[in-house]
NUVEX-752563 format. One record per residue (C-alpha): x, y, z; chain. Coordinates in Angstrom, 2 decimals. Each point is the difference from the previous one (the first is absolute). Layout:
<sites>
((X,Y,Z),A),
...
</sites>
This chain:
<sites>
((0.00,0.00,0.00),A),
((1.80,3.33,-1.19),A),
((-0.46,2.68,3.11),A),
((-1.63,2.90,-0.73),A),
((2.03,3.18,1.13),A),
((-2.09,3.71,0.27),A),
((3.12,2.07,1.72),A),
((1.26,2.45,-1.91),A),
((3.77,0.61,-0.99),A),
((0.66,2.34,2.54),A),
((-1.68,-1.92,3.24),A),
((1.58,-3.51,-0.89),A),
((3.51,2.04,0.08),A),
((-0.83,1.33,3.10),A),
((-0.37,-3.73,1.21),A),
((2.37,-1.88,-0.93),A),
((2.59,2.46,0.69),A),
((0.49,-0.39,3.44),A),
((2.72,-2.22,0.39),A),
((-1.39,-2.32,2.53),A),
((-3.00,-0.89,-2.40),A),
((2.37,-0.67,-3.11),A),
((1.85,-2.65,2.25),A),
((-3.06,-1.40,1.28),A),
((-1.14,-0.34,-4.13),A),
((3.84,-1.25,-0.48),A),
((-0.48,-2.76,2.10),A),
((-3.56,-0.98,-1.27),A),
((1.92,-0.10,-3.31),A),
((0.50,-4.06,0.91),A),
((-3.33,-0.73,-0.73),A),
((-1.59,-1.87,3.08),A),
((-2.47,1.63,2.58),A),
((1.66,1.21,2.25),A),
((-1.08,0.88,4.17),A),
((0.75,3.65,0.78),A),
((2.53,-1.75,3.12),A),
((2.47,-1.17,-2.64),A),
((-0.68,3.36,-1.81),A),
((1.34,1.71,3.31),A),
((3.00,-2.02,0.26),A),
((1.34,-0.30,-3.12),A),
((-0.67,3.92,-0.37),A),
((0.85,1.33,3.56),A),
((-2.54,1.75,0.26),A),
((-2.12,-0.02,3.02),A),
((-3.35,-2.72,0.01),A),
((-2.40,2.98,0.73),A),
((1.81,2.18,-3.21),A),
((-0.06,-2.74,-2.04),A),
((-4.04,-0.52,0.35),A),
((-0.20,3.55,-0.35),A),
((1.80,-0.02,-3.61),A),
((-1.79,-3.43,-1.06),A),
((-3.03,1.48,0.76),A),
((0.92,3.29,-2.45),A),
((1.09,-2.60,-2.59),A),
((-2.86,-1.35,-0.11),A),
((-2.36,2.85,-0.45),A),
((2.40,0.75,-2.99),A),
((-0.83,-3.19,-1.26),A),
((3.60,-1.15,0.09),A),
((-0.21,-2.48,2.10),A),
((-2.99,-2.63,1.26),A),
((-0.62,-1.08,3.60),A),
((-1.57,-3.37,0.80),A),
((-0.72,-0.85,3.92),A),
((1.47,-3.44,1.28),A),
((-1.24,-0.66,3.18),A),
((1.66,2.69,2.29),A),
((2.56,0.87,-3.11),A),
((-0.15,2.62,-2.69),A),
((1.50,-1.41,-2.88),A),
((0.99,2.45,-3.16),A),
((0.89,-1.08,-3.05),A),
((0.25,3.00,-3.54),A),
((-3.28,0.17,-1.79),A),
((1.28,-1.28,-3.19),A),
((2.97,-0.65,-2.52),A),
((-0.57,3.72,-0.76),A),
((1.01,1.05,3.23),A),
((3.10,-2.30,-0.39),A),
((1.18,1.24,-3.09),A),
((0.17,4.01,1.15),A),
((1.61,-1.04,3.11),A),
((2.57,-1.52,-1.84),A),
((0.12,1.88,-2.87),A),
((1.20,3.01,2.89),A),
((2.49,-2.28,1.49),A),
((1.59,-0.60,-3.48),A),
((0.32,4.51,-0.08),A),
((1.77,-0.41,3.71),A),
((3.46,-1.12,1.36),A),
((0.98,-3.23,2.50),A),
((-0.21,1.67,3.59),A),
((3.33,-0.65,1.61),A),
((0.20,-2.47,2.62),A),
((1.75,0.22,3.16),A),
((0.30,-3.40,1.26),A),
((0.64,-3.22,-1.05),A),
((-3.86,-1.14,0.47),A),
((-0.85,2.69,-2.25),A),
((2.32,-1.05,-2.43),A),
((-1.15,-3.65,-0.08),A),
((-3.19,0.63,-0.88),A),
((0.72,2.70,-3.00),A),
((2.44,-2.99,-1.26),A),
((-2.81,-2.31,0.49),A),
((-2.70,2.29,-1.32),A),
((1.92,0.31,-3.10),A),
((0.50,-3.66,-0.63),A),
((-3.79,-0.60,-0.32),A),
((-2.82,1.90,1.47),A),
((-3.69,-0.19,-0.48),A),
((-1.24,3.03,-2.18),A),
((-4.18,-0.09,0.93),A),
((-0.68,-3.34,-1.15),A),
((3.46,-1.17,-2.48),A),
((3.49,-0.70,0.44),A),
((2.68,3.24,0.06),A),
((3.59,-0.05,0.54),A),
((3.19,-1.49,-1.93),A),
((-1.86,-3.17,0.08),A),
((-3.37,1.26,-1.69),A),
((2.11,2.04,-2.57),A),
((2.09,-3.77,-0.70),A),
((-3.42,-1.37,-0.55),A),
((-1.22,3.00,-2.13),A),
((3.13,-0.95,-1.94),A),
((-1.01,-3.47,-0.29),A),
((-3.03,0.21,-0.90),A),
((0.70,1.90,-2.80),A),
((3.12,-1.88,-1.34),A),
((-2.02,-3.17,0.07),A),
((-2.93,1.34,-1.72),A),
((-2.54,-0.11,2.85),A),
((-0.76,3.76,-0.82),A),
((0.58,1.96,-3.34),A),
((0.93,3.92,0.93),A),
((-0.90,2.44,-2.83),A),
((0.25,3.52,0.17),A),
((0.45,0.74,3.89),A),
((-3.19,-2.80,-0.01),A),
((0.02,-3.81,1.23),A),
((-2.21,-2.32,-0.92),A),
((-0.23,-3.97,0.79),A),
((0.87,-2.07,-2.67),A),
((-2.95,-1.47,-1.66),A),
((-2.06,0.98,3.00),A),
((1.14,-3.12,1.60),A),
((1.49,-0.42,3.60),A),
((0.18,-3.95,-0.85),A),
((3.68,0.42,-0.99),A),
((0.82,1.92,3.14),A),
((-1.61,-2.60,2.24),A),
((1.97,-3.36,-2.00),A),
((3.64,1.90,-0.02),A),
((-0.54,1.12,4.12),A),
((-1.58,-3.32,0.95),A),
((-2.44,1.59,1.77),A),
((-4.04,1.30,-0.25),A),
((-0.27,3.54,-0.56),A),
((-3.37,1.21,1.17),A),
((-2.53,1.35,-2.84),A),
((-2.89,1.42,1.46),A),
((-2.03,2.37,-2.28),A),
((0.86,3.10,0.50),A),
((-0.34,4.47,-1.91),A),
((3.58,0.33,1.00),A),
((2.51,0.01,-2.89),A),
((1.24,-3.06,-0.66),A),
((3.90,0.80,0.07),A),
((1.57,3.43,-0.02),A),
((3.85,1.31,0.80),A),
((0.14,1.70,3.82),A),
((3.10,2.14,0.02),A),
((1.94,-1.53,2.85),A),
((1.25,2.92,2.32),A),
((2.88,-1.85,1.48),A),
((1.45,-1.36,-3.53),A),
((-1.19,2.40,-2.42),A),
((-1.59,-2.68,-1.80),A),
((-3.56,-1.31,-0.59),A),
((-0.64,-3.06,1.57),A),
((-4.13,-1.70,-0.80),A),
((-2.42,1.32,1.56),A),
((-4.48,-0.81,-1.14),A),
((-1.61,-3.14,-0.06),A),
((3.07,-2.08,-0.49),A),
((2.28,2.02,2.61),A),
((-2.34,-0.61,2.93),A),
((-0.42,-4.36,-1.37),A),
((3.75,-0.30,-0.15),A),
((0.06,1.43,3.60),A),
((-2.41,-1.79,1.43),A),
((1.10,-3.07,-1.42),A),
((3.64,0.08,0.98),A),
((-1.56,1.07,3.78),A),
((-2.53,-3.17,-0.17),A),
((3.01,-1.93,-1.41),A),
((2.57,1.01,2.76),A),
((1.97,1.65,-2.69),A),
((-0.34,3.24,2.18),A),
((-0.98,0.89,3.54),A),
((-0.91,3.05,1.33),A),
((1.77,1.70,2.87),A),
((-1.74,1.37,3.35),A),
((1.73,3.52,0.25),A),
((-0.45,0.98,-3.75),A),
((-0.99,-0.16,-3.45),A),
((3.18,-1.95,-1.19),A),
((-0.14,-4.00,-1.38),A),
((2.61,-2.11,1.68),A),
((0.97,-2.49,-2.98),A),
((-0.17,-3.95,1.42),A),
((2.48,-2.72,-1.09),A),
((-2.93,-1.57,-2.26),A),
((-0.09,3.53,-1.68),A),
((3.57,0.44,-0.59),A),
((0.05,-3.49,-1.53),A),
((-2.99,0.75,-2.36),A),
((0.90,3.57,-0.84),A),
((3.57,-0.90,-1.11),A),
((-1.76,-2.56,-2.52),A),
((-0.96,3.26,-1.20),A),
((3.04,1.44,-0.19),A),
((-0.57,2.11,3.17),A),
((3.24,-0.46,2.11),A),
((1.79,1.49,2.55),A),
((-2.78,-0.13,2.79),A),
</sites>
């Protein structure tokens, strides 16, 4: 379901520009509902801010709020939401990092991160590569499409099911990678090679953010590939 946004220009500056929102939309850049607790922590910014902000976010129609029992889980209203979030971290620099936690996790995020609901990092932008070299998608003009419309291929060389479901979304399309400079996929077939490799044990998720820790079975399959170095 596309969101329907009625803020003008001006007003949707005015809320996303205070820093502690952007980070809170940062982190909800990893796709997954999220409770406004974790939102604190990961942010640092205090539980009763954070509500505050979530609750602005969600008038703005940025963001949607679902009740879990006693937990407020938030989660961004839509790929659209996703793709101007990142399309501003792409115009920004790296914040420097001051210790050595800090520094694991940029290394980490840039190895393979969830972008919304695909696969970012050196790894998605290997599998971009991949993809294209062995004919899964066709790239015309700044343009992707998938080869014959089929996802058959896909599924036979990664030995493994890609989810189909119907879906108004496009069915592949280049995201410009902010970390690499590079598109990795993104659409239809982003989000079924992520969720695939995630039901597969390719990839798990980490607790404390939005980057993919790559498992031994997903080194092994992603170097038959030709993705290395993991």
């Amino acid at each position: 379901m596309t969101e329907v946004f009625t803020l003008p220009l001006d007003e949707l500056g005015r809320v996303i520009a205070e820093p502690a929102r952007l980070r809170i939309l940062h982190e909800l850049l990893g796709g997954p509902p999220l409770p406004a607790g974790a939102l604190a922590a990961r942010t640092g910014i205090a539980p009763s801010t954070t509500s505050a902000h979530l609750s602005r976010l969600e008038a703005a129609s940025l963001i949607r709020i679902e009740r879990r029992g006693r937990s407020r889980m938030a989660r961004l209203a839509g790929p659209e939401v996703a793709d101007a979030i990142e399309a501003l971290v792409r115009l920004s620099g790296e914040a420097p990092v001051g210790s050595l936690t800090g520094f694991d996790r940029r290394t980490a995020m840039r190895e393979a991160r969830s972008c919304y609901d695909h696969l970012a990092g050196r790894v998605g932008v290997a599998i971009a590569d991949s993809a294209l070299a062995r004919g899964w998608v066709r790239a015309d003009s700044g343009s992707w499409t998938l080869v014959d419309g089929d996802i058959d291929p896909i599924s036979h060389d990664l030995g493994i099911a890609l989810p189909w479901p119907p879906s108004r979304r496009a069915t592949v399309r280049p995201c410009a990678d902010w970390t690499e400079r590079r598109p990795h996929i993104a659409g239809r077939l982003g989000r079924a090679l992520l969720d695939a490799m995630i039901e597969s044990d390719w990839v798990r998720r980490r607790r404390d953010d939005r980057a993919l820790k790559i498992t031994a079975v997903g080194t092994a399959k992603l170097a038959e590939l030709g993705v290395a170095d993991l």
